[in-house]
KOLKOLPA-39917 format. One record per residue (C-alpha): residue number from 0; residue in three letters; x, z, y. Coordinates in steps of 0.001 Angstrom, whole numbers, plus 500000, padded with zeros to 6 digits. Layout:
<roros>
(roro NUM; 'Ala'; (X; Z; Y));
...
</roros>
This chain:
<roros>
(roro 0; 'Unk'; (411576; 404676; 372896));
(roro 1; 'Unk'; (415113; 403535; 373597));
(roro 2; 'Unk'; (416013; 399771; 374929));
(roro 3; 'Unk'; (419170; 398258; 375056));
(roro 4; 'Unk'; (420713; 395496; 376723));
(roro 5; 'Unk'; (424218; 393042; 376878));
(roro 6; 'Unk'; (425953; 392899; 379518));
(roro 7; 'Unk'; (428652; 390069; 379357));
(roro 8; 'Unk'; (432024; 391581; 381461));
(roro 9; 'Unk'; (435059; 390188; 381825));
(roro 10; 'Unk'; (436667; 392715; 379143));
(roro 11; 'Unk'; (433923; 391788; 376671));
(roro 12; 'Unk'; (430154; 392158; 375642));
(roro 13; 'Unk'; (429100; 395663; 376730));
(roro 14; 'Unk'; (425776; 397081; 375034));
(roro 15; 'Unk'; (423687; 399685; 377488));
(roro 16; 'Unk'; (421181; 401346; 376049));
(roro 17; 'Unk'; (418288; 403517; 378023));
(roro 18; 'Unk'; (415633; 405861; 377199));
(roro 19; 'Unk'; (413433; 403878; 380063));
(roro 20; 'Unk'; (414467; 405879; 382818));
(roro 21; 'Unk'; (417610; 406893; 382394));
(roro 22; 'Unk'; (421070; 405401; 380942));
(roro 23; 'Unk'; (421802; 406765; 377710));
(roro 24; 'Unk'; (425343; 404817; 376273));
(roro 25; 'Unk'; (427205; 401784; 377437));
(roro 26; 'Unk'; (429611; 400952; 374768));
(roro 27; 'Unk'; (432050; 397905; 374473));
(roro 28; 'Unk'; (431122; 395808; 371342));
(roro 29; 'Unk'; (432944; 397079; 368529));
(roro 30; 'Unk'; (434816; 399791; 370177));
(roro 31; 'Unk'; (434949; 403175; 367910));
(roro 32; 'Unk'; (431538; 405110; 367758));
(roro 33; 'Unk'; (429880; 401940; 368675));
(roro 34; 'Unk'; (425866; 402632; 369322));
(roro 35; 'Unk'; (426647; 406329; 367957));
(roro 36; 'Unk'; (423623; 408015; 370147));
(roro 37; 'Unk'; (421164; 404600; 369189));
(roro 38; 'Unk'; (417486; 405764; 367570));
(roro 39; 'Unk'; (417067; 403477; 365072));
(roro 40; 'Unk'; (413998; 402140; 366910));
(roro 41; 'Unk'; (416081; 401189; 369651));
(roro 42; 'Unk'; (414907; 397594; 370788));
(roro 43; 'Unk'; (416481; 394972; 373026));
(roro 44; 'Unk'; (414129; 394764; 376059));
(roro 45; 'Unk'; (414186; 394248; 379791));
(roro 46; 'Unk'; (413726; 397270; 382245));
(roro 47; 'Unk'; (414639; 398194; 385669));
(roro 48; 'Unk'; (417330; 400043; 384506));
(roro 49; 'Unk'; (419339; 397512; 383417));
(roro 50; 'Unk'; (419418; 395508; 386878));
(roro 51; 'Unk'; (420893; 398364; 388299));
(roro 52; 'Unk'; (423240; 398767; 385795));
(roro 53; 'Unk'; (424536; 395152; 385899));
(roro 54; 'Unk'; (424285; 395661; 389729));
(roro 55; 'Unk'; (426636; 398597; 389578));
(roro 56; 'Unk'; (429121; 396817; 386823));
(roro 57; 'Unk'; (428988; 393322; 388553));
(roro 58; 'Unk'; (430152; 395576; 391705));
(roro 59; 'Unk'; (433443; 397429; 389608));
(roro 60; 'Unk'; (434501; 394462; 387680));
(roro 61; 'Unk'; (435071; 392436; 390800));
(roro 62; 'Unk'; (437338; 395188; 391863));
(roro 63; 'Unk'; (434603; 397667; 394222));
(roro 64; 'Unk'; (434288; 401021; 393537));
(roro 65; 'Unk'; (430278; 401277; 393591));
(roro 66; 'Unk'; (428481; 404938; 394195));
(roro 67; 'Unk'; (426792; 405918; 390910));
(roro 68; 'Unk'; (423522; 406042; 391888));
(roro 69; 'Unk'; (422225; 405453; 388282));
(roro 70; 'Unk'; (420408; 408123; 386303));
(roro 71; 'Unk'; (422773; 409419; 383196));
(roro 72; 'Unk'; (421315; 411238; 380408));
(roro 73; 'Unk'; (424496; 411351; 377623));
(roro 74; 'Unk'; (423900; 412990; 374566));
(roro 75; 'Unk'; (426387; 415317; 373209));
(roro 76; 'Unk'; (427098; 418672; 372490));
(roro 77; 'Unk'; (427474; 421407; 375277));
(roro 78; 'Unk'; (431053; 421380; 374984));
(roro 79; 'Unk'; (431049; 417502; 375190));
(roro 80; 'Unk'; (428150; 417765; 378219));
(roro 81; 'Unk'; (431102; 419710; 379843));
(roro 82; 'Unk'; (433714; 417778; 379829));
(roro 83; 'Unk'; (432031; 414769; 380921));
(roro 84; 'Unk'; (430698; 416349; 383920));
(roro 85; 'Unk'; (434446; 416997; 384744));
(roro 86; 'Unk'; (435035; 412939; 383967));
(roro 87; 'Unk'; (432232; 412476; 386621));
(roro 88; 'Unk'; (434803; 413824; 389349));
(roro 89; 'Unk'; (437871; 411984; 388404));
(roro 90; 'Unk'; (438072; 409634; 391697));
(roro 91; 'Unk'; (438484; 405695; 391446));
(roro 92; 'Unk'; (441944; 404528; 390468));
(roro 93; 'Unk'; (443267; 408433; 389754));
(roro 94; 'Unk'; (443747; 409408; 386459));
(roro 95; 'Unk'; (444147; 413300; 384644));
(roro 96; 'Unk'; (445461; 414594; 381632));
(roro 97; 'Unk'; (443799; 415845; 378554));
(roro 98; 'Unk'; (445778; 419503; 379380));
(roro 99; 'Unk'; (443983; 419894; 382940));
(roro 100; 'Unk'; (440933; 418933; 382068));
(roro 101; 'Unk'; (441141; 421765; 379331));
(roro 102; 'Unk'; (442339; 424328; 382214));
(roro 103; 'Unk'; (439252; 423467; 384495));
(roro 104; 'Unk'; (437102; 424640; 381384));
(roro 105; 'Unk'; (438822; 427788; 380874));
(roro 106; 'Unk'; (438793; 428360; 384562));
(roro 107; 'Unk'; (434712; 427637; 384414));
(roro 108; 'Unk'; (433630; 429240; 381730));
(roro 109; 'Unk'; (436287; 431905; 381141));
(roro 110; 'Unk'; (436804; 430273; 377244));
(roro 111; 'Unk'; (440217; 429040; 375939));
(roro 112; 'Unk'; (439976; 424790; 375906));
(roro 113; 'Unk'; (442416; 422877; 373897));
(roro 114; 'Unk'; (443938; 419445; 374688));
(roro 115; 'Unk'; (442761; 418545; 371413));
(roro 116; 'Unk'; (439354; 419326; 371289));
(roro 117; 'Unk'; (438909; 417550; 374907));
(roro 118; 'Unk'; (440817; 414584; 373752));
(roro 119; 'Unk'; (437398; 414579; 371427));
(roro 120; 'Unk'; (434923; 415197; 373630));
(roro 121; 'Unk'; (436310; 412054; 375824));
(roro 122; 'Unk'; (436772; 409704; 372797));
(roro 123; 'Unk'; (433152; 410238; 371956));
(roro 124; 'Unk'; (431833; 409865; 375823));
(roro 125; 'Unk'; (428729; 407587; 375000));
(roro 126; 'Unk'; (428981; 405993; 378318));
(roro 127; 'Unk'; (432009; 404288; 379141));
(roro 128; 'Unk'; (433452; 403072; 382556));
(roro 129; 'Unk'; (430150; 405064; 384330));
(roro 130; 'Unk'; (431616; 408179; 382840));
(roro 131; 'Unk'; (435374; 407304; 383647));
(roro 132; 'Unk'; (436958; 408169; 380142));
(roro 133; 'Unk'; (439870; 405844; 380735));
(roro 134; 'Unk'; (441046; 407431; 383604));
(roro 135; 'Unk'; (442510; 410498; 381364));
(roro 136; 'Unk'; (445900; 409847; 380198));
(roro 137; 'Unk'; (448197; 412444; 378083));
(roro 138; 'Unk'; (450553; 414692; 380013));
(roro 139; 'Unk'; (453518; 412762; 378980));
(roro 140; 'Unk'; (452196; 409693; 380635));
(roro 141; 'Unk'; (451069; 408047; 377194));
(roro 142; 'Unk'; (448006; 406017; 376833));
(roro 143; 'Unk'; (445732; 407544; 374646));
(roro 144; 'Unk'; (442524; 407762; 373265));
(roro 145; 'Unk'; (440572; 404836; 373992));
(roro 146; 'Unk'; (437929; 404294; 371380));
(roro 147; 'Unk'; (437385; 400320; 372855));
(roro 148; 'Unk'; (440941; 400244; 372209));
(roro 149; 'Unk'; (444205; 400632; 375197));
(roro 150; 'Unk'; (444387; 397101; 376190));
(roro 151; 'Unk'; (440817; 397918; 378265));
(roro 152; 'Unk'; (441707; 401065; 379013));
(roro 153; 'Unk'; (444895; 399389; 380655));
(roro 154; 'Unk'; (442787; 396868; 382208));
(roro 155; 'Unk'; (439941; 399140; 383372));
(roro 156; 'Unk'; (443080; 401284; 385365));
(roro 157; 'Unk'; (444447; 397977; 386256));
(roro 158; 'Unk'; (441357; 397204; 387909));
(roro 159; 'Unk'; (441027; 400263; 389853));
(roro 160; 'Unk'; (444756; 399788; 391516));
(roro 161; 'Unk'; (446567; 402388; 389325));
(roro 162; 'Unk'; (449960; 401972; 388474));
(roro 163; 'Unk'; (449957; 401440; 384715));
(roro 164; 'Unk'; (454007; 400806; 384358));
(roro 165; 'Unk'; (454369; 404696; 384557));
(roro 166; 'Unk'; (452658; 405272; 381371));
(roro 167; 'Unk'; (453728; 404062; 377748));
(roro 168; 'Unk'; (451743; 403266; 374287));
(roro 169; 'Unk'; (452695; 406540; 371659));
(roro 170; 'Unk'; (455012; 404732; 368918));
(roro 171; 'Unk'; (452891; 404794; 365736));
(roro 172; 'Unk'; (454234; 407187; 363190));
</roros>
């Protein structure tokens, strides 16, 4: 069975969902790939979970950076599994690029990593702000890849004390 639950922050309605014991998505409401990993059974309910969750995002949106001490269980492919284990060690308020993210595969598993196909696997990370997807930037400094959209993803850096004025919005083609 999966649960789910809102969570009202002060960028919008999140939705968390669980499998009962661990977290399985936290999505902003109508961000890109919204509820992607949901069963279809999923129900809104009330677990333990979910306090601890709120706990831990009550904590970062009033500007602490909280130890994650809450169970993760994000489904993905292999590839995607990979790369958000490397999101997992981006510290509070630093940010990485798409490029060395890609390089830190190669160096673990020997394979050639594109930009590209990380910039992927981080724009469908099923569990935002726990799994730090904002905090990768492009190596030119632009803001991209958000899937709740680059005003949060300023905000969310914002929060965490990073300088956002050294980075620019890509000019649509």
């Amino acid at each position: 069975m999966q649960w789910t639950h809102t969570y009202h922050s002060p960028l919008g309605e999140l939705m968390l969902s669980s499998d009962g014991t661990r977290l399985t998505g936290l999505w902003f409401q109508q961000q890109k790939y919204f509820g992607s990993t949901l069963s279809p059974d999923a129900q809104e309910g009330h677990i333990p979970l979910f306090d601890r969750a709120d706990a831990w995002l009550d904590a970062y949106f009033h500007g602490e950076n909280p130890p994650l001490d809450i169970p993760l269980a994000p489904k993905g492919s292999l590839f995607q599994r990979s790369v958000w284990d490397i999101l997992l060690q981006i510290p509070y308020g630093e940010v990485t690029t798409y490029g060395a993210i890609a390089k830190r595969l190669e160096e673990q598993t020997g394979k050639h990593a594109s930009a590209q196909a990380v910039g992927g696997a981080v724009g469908h990370n099923p569990i935002s702000i726990l799994i730090p997807c904002h905090r990768v930037v492009g190596a030119s400094g632009s803001l991209t890849g958000y899937a709740a959209g680059l005003d949060k993803k300023i905000q969310l850096l914002q929060l965490e004390g990073v300088a956002t004025e050294t980075f620019f919005v890509p000019k649509q083609a």
